[in-house]
C-alpha positions in Angstrom: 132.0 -207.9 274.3 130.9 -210.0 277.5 128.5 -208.2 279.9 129.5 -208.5 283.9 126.6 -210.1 285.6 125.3 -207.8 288.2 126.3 -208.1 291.9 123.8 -209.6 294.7 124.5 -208.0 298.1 122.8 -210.1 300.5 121.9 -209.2 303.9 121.1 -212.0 306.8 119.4 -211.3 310.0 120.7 -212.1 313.4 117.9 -214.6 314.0 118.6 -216.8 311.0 122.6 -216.3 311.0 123.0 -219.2 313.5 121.0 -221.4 311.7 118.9 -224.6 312.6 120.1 -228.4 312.9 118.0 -231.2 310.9 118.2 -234.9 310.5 115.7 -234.8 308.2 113.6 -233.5 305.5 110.4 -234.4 304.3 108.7 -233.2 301.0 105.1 -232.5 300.1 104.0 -230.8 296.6 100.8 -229.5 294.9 101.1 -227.9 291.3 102.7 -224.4 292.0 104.8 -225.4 295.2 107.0 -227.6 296.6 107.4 -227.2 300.4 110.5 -229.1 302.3 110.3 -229.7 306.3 113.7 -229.8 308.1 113.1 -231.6 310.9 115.1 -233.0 313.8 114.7 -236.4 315.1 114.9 -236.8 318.5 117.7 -240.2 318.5 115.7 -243.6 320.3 112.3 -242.1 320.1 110.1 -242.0 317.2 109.2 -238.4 317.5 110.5 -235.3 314.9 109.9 -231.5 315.1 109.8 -229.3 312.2 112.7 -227.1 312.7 112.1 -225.0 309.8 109.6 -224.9 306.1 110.5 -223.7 302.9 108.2 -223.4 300.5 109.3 -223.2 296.9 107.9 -222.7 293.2 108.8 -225.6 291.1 111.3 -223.7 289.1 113.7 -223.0 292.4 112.8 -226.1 293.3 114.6 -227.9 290.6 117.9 -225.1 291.0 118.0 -226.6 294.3 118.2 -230.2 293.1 120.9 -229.2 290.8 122.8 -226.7 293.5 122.3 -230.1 295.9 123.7 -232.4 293.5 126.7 -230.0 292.4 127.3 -229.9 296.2 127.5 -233.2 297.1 129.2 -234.6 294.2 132.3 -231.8 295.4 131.8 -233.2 298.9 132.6 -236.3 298.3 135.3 -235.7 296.3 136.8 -234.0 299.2 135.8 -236.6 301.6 134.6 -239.7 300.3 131.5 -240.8 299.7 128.9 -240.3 302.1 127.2 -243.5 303.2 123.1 -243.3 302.8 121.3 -245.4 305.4 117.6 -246.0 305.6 115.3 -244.5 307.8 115.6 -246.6 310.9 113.1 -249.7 311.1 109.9 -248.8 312.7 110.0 -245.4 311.7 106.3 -244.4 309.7 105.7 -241.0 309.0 102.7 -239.4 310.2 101.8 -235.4 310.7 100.4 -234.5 313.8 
């Protein structure tokens, strides 16, 4: 006999139901956490804001990578493959 796996009822507040727009994420680790910055780009200028961090153990961190790649693979068999470009010339990372 197969068990039911329990419900999750999940709850969002207003302030994080609209979401926030990035261009870009950047990753930094240390041995119990992996952080991501969503940040947005501003287009022509060589200047980004973090929009947003998240701040992960390792474990969720790697259900990500596989929730991401499960994603993107049903993307783009929706839609086509999505065209990766590199970051555009000039560009060097540095946190202010």
């Amino acid at each position: 006999m197969s068990e039911t796996p329990p419900s999750l009822s999940i709850d969002i507040a207003p302030a994080v139901s609209g979401g926030v727009y990035a261009n870009m994420v950047i990753s930094s680790l240390s041995f119990d956490e992996v952080t991501l910055d969503f940040l947005y780009l501003l287009p022509h200028l060589q200047k980004a804001t973090v929009q947003s961090r998240v701040i992960l153990n390792p474990r969720q961190a790697k259900r990500l990578a596989t929730l991401l790649a499960s994603t993107i693979n049903d993307y783009e068999s929706q839609f086509g493959m999505i065209q990766d470009e590199p970051l555009a010339p000039g560009i060097q990372l540095s946190p202010n």
